[in-house]
C-alpha positions, 0 to 999 in steps of 0.5 A: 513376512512373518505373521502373527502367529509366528511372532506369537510363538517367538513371543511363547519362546521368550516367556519360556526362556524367563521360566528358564531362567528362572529356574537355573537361578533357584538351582544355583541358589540351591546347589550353589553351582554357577550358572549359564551365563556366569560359565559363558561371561567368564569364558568371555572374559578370557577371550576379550584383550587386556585393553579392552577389558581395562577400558571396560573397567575403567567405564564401567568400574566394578559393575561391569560383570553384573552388567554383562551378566544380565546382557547374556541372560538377556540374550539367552531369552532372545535366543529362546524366543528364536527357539520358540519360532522354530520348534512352532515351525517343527511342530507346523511342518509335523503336524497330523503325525507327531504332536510336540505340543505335548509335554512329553515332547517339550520336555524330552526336547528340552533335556536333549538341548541342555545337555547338549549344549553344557557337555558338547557345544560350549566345550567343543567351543572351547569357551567352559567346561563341562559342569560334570568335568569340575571335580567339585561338582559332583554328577548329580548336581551337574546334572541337575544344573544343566538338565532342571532349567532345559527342562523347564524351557521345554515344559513352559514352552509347549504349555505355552504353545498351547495356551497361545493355540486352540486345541484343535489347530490342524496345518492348513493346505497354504504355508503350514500355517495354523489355522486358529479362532480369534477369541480362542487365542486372545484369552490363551494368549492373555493367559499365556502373558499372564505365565510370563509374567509369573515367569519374569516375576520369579527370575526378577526375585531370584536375581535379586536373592542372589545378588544380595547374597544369603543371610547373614548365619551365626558363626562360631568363634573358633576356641583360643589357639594354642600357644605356638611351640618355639622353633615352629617359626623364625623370629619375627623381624624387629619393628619400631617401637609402638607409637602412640595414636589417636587411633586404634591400637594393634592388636597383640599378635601371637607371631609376625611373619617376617618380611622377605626378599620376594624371590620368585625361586629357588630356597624360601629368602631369608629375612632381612631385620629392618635395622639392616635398611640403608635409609632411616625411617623418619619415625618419632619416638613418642609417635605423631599426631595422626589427623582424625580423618586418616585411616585408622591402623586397622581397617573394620572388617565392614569397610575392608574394600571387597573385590570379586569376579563372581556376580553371586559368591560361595556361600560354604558351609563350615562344618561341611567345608574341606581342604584337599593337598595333593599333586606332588605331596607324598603323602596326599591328605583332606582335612575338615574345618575342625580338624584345620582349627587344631592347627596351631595358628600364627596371628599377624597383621598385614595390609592387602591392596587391589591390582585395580587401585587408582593412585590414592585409591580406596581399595586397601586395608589393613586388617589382623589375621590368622590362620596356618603358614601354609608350608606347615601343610606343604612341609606336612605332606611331603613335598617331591623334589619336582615340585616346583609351583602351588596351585590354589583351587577355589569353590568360585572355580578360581584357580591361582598359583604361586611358586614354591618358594613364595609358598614357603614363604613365612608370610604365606598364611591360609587364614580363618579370622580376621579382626578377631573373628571368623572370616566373613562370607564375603570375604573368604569364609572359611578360609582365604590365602594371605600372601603380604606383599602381593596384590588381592588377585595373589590372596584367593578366597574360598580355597578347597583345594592345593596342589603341587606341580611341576612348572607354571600354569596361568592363573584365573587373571594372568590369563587376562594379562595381568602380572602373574606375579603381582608384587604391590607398587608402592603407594601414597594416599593423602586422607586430610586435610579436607578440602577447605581449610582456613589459610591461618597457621600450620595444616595438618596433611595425612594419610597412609604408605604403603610398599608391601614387605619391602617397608617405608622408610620415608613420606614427602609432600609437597604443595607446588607440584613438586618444586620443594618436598616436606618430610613427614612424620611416620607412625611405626607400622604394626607390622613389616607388611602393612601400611604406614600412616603418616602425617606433616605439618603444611603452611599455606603461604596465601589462599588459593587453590593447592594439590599437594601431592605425597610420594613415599621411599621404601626401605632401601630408599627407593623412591615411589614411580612419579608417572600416574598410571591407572588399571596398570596390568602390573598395578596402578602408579603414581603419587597420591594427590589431593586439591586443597582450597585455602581460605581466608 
């Protein structure tokens, strides 16, 4: 049976881990490296099955990386009490010949384990990387990040050991247990509560800093781009004429890139103008009336859906901020951000999705960017005939690819604004990739590094099971009507479509589970890679209670799948519904 002061030492361990982490959480706050724990669910992530981790998100939705974060760091102060017993039973068992209740012990002890464990268990393990082995760590932080919290464990540990013991204990003849005053140990252990709490009191605070993410900094706008010289880019592929809307207009784009094929190999496709699709879009010439509670055409940046798989984001900073080509290039080259802004930009608009969008999900937007094709850069430095993928590097330690072909792809932009101002923090700041047509996971944020190689590498999510392509299904969503309307005269139905680069040509509804369809009335997109927002007339033929339901064609005419699937490793499918009580 294990005594008081054992459990009392267990206790002493556990209060030390809270001072531990603590401590890793104010680093990473001041290095921004990522911690402990962030390192050790990411590797878990890696080894838990697609089906698994898709039941877990459908449980859990986007909180399930939080949660798990604070599981392991729960489990790392549980595993710091167990250290607690032991180094008080080393200490017992050493007694009268080594004193490691004395800070230079703890701390000693405390370096040795952190390093220890960051550069030879989880390695060996296979579960991270070592810090210092991430060529955007430098050694220095590395070592900061793994050797500053252990130290604090081991300094914490023996105060608090001491605190929690009289000064004089001696190992007794029975067991080796330390003999100790009551009083004594009542008021160091109270003190030694007190510490903890301190302790749980900093890790709560810097938890809650990190979550919360930095405070908003003033940006400056980037200076008006030049104007981009002709030949520098194909023509943009034609589009219907501007309909007129209630809504928000386009904005003037200074090029659209054109929509393609969405080869997976070989010579970049060329683009195919939209006159050339075998099915009609239903577009009206004057422009339908868009009901008020669709979506707007462009999405604000404040409700522009936010996915991450980092519980705390890069906070770069711009002026400091660098892009690095290299691989099979001949000629390797680093760029600053100034030097990136000089760029002649492209300003297009385009429409991005999660893989994780349900049917009739929320996780979509439309926004304007601009930013440089990346095959500007890749043409820049020279690609090597071998080359055949592009590897993107991110401060997050994301890591996606592309082929080469879909790199040169027109579409393909490393972007620094969005909706007329500089990329968000959340959202990519200082500069994102945009791939139209493809979902979220294919559009990294935070990218310091490009590489070219020779043959494929799995990706962050691929890993995990997902699409390694990820081109976007084609999507319906119904905004209105809300769901009690009045059973009087004709209802306007709404909502968005969308297909990727592959375009809509036409939006149906219906009201009787698919027995008769209704077409709809399409507004013209602003672009070959956004959504479409459309909008039809419905006559409730008596109360009751309806779904409707909306499916969309694309522009080769063909149809949006029927069968509702969700958190689909190849992106959700199914047709947008809404259930509609109709009233008298």
């Amino acid at each position: 049976m294990i005594g008081r002061a054992a459990w009392r030492a267990v206790a002493v361990g556990c209060g030390a881990g809270l001072f531990l982490t603590a401590t890793m959480l104010l680093v990473r706050l001041w290095l921004g490296t990522a911690t402990f724990p962030e390192r050790i669910a990411d590797g878990v992530l890696l080894l838990i099955p697609q089906q698994l981790f898709s039941l877990t998100l459908d449980r859990f939705g986007f909180a399930a990386k939080p949660l798990l974060f604070v599981g392991i760091v729960a489990a790392q102060v549980i595993v710091a009490g167990i250290g607690g017993f032991l180094y008080w039973t080393l200490a017992v068992f050493l007694a009268g010949r080594f004193d490691l209740t004395h800070p230079l012990a703890g701390g000693a002890l405390g370096i040795l384990l952190g390093l220890a464990i960051d550069f030879a268990l989880l390695p060996a393990l296979g579960i991270v990387a070592p810090t210092a082995a991430r060529g955007d760590v430098p050694l220095p932080a590395a070592l900061a990040q793994a050797g500053l919290p252990s130290l604090t464990y081991g300094l914490a540990l023996v105060v608090l050991l001491r605190l929690a013991t009289p000064p004089r204990a001696r190992r007794a003849a029975s067991g080796g247990a330390f003999v100790v005053e009551r009083g004594a140990v009542a008021r160091r252990a109270a003190l030694a509560l007190l510490l903890s709490g301190g302790g749980a009191l900093v890790t709560a605070l810097a938890l809650r800093r990190l979550i919360d993410g930095p405070p908003a900094a003033a940006t400056a706008t980037p200076s008006a781009p030049p104007t981009i010289a002709a030949g520098d880019l194909p023509t943009p592929v034609p589009t219907a004429p501007a309909a007129s809307t209630v809504e928000i207009a386009p904005a003037p784009a200074t090029a659209s890139p054109p929509a393609t094929a969405g080869a997976l190999g070989g010579a970049p496709p060329i683009a195919t103008p939209a006159a050339t699709v075998s099915a009609t879009p239903t577009l009206v010439a004057s422009g339908p009336i868009i009901p008020a509670a669709v979506a707007p055409a462009l999405t604000p940046t404040a409700r522009f859906y936010l996915i991450s798989k980092n519980l705390v984001d890069p906070a770069l900073v711009g002026n400091l901020w660098e892009l690095t080509i290299g691989g099979l290039v001949n000629e390797p080259r680093t760029m600053r951000r100034d030097e990136f802004l000089t760029i002649p930009p492209v300003t297009f608009a385009a429409t991005l999705e999660c893989i994780s969008n349900e049917p009739g999900g929320d996780l979509i937007g439309t926004a304007t960017w601009a930013g440089v094709p990346l095959r500007t850069l890749l043409v820049g430095v020279g690609i090597r005939p071998e080359a055949t993928h592009v590897v993107f590097g991110c401060a997050d330690d994301y890591v996606e690819r592309l082929t080469l072909a879909q790199a040169l792809d027109p579409a393909t932009v490393l972007v620094h604004t969005m909706n007329d101002a500089p990329l968000t923090q959340k959202h990519g700041f200082p500069v994102r990739l945009i791939a139209a047509g493809r979902y979220g996971m294919k559009n990294p944020k935070w990218v310091v590094r490009i590489d070219l190689i020779a043959g494929a590498i799995p990706s962050y999510w691929s890993q995990r099971g997902w699409n390694p392509d990820a081109p976007v299904q084609a999507f319906t969503r119904i905004d209105a009507p809300a769901t009690a309307v009045g059973a009087r005269g004709a209802t306007p139905v709404g909502g968005v479509a969308y297909a990727g680069d592959r375009g809509i040509s036409r939006v149906e509804i219906s009201a009787d589970n698919g027995a008769t369809w209704l077409p709809a009335e399409l507004e013209a997109p602003l672009s070959p890679t956004t959504w479409v927002r459309w909008m039809a007339p419905w006559t409730p033929p008596a109360p009751g209670t309806y779904t409707l339901s909306a499916r969309a064609f694309e522009a080769d005419g063909t149809p949006q799948t029927a069968e509702t699937t969700t958190l689909n490793p190849r992106g959700s499918t199914g047709y947008g519904r809404r259930t509609v009580i109709v009233t008298l």
